[in-house]
matplotlib code that plots the C-alpha trace (Angstrom):
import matplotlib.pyplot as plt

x = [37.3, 37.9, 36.7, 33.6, 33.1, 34.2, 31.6, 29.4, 29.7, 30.1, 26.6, 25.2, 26.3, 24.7, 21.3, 22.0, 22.4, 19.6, 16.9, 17.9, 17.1, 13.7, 11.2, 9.3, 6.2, 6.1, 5.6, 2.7, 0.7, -0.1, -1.7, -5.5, -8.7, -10.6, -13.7, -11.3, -11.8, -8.1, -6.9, -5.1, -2.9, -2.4, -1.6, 0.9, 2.4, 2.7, 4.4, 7.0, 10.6, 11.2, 9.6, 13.0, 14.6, 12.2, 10.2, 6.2, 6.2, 9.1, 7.6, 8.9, 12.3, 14.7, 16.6, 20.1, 19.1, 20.1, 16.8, 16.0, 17.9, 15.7, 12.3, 13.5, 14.8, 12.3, 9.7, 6.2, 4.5, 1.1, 0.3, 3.1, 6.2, 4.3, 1.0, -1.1, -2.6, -2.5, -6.2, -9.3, -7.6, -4.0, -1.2, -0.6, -1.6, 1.7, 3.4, 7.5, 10.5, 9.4, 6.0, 8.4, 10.6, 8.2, 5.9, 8.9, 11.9, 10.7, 7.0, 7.3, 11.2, 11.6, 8.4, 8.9, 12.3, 10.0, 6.8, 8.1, 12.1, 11.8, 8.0, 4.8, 2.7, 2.0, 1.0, -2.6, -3.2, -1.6, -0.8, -1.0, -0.3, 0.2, 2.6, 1.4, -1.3, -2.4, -5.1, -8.2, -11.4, -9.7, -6.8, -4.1, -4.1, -1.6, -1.0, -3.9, -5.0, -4.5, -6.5, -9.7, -9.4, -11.8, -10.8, -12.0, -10.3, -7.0, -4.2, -2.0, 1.0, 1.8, 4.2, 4.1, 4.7, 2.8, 3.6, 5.9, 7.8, 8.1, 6.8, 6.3, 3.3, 3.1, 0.7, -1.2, -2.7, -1.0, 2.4, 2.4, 4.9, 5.9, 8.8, 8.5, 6.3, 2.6, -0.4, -0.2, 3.1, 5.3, 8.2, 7.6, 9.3, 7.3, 7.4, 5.5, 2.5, -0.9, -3.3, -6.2, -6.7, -7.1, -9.7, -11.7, -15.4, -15.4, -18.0, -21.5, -22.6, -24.9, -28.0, -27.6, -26.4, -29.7, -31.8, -29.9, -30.1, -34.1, -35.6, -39.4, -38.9, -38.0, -37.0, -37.7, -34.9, -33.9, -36.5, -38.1, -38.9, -40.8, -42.5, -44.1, -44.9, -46.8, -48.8, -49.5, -50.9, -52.7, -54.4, -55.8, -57.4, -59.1, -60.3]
y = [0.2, -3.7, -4.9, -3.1, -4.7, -8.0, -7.6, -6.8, -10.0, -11.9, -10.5, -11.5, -14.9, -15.2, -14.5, -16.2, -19.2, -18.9, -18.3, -21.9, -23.1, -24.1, -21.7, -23.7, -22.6, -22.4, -19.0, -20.4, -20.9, -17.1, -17.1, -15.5, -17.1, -18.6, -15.9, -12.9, -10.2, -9.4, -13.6, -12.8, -10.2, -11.5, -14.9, -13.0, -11.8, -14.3, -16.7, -13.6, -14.6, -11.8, -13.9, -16.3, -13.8, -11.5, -13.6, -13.0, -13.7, -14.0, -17.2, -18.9, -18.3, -20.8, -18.8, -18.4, -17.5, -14.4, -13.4, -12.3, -8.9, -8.3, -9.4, -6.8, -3.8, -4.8, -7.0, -5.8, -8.4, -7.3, -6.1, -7.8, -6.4, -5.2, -3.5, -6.2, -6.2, -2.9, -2.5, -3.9, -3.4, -3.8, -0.8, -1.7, -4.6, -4.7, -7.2, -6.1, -5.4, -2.1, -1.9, -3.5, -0.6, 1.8, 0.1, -1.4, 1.0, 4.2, 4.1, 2.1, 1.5, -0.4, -1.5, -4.6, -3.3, 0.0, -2.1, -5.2, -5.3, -2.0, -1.0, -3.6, -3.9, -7.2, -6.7, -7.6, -4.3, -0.8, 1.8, 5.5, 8.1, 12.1, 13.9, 17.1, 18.0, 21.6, 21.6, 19.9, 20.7, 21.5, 24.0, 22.0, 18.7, 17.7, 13.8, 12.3, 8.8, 9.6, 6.4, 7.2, 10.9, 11.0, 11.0, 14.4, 15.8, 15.3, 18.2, 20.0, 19.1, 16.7, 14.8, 11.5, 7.7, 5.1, 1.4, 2.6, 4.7, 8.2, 10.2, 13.9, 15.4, 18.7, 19.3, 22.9, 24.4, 22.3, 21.4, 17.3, 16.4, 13.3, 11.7, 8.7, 5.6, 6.0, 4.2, 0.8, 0.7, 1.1, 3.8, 6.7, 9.9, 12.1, 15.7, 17.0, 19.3, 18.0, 19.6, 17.5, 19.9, 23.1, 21.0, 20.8, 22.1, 25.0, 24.6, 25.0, 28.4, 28.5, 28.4, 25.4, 23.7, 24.8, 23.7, 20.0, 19.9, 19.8, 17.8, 18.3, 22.4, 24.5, 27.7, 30.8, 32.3, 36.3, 38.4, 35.9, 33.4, 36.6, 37.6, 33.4, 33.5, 36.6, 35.0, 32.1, 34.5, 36.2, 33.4, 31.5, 34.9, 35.3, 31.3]
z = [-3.8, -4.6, -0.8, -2.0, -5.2, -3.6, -0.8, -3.5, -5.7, -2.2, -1.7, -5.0, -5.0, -1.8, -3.0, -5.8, -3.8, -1.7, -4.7, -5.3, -1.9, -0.9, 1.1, 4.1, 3.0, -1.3, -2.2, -4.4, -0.8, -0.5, -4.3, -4.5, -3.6, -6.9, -6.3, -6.4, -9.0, -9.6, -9.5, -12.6, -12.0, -8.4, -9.9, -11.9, -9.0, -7.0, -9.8, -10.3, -10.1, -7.9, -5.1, -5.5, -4.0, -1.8, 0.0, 0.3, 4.0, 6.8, 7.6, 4.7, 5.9, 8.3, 10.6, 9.0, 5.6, 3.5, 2.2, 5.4, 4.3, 1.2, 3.0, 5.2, 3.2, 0.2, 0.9, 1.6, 4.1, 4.0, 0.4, -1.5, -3.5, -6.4, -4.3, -5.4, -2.2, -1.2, -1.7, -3.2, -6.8, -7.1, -7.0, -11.1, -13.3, -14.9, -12.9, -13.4, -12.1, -12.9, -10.6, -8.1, -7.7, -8.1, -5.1, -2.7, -3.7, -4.0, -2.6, 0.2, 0.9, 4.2, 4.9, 6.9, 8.5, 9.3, 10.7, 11.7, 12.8, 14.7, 14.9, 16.4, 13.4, 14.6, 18.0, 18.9, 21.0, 20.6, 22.7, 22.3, 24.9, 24.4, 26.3, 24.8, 22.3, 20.6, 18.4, 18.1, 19.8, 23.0, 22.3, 24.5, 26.3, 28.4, 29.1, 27.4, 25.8, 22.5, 21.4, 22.4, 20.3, 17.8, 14.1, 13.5, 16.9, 16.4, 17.0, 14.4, 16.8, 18.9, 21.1, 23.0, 22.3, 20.5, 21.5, 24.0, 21.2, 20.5, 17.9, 16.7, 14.6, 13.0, 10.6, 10.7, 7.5, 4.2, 6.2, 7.2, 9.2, 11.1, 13.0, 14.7, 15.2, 14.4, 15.8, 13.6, 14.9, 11.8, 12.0, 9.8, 8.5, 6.5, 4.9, 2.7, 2.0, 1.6, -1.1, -0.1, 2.6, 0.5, -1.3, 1.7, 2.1, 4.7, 7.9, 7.1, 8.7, 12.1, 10.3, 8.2, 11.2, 13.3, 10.5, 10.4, 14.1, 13.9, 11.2, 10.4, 11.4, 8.1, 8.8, 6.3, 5.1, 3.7, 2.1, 0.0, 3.0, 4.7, 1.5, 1.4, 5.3, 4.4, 1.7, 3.3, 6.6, 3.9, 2.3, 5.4, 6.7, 3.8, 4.0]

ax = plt.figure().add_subplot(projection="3d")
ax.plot(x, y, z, "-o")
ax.set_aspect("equal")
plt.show()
C-alpha cells in the first residue's frame, strides 16, 4: 500500500515537473484562426492550464518526457481535450476541468493511445479487407474489398482486418457491436444499442419507387385516379 502511494506522489511530482518545462512548439501555436466563429471559446481552450500538462499535439513533446503518458491516455490530437474541435461548434462552451473529463475521460478515454500508439490514424492510405460478410445487398460475401462497399451496403456482421488489423462487426436490428480496429484506423470496443435505427423511415413501396424512377409520367392511383381519367375521357369526347 505505501509503494503505491509512493509511486503515486513519484508520479505527480513528475508531471509537476514537466508542466514547468518548455513545449517545442508553444501550445499557443495551435490557437484558432481570427475568421473563426467559435475564436472565443477556442481561445479559451487553448490558454487552459490543463494544456501544461496534456499536451495539444505529440509534436510539442522531446523524446524522454513524461507527458507523453497523459497525451496518450488523455489527450485528444485531433479535436482537443475539451471537444473544441470536434466539429463545426465545439463539444461545450464551458471550458473546465469539468468538460475535460466529461470529453477525454469518460467520452473519449484513450483516444490517441487508441488511434495513434496502436491504430494508423495517421496513415495516408487505409486498407480494408473482409474475410466474411452477411448482410447487405448480397446476403454473404466471402473475401471481399470492404473499401469499395457502398455506405448503404454494408453487412450486419462481419469479420476481416482493417489496416492489416482485425476487427469484428455485429450489428443487426438495434444491437451495435464492435471489436477491433475500424477503417480510420483507431482501435475501438463498442456495445450498445442504437435508437436511431428504430427512428428510421421504412422503404417507400413499389409504386412510389416506379413513379420516382420516371419523371414527367404521373401515374393514377386507387379509385379516385380512375374516376379523373374518366372525366377527362369524358370531356375531350364531348369537345
Amino acid at each position: 500500500m505505501r509503494n503505491a502511494f509512493r509511486n503515486a506522489a513519484l508520479a505527480s511530482s513528475l508531471l509537476l515537473l514537466a508542466s514547468c518545462a518548455a513545449y517545442k512548439v508553444p501550445t499557443n501555436a495551435y490557437g484558432p484562426k481570427p475568421y473563426d466563429p467559435y475564436w472565443a471559446v477556442r481561445q479559451r481552450a487553448i490558454e487552459s492550464p490543463i494544456y501544461n500538462y496534456v499536451p495539444r499535439k505529440r509534436e510539442q513533446l522531446k523524446p524522454l518526457d513524461v507527458r507523453w503518458l497523459s497525451w496518450c491516455f488523455v489527450g485528444n490530437e485531433d479535436d482537443g481535450i475539451f471537444g473544441e474541435y470536434a466539429a463545426k461548434a465545439p463539444y461545450s462552451t464551458n471550458i473546465n476541468f469539468g468538460t475535460f473529463c466529461s470529453w477525454s475521460i469518460l467520452r473519449n478515454p484513450t483516444h490517441n493511445f487508441s488511434s495513434y500508439v496502436i491504430g494508423s490514424s495517421d496513415w495516408k492510405r487505409h486498407y480494408s479487407y473482409s474475410v466474411i460478410g452477411v448482410g447487405g445487398q448480397k446476403p454473404v460475401r466471402v473475401f471481399s474489398n470492404a473499401a469499395k462497399w457502398p455506405k448503404q451496403d454494408e453487412p450486419f456482421f462481419d469479420i476481416g482486418f482493417n489496416d492489416f488489423k482485425p476487427y469484428l462487426k455485429f450489428n443487426p436490428w438495434i444491437s451495435d457491436l464492435f471489436f477491433g480496429w475500424r477503417k480510420s484506423g483507431s482501435f475501438e470496443i463498442k456495445v450498445r444499442a442504437d435508437l436511431k435505427k428504430l427512428k428510421k423511415k421504412p422503404p417507400s413501396d413499389t409504386l412510389d419507387r416506379n413513379q420516382e424512377s420516371e419523371p414527367g409520367v404521373t401515374r393514377p392511383a386507387g379509385r379516385e385516379g380512375s374516376l379523373a381519367t374518366g372525366a377527362r375521357s369524358l370531356l375531350s369526347r364531348e369537345h
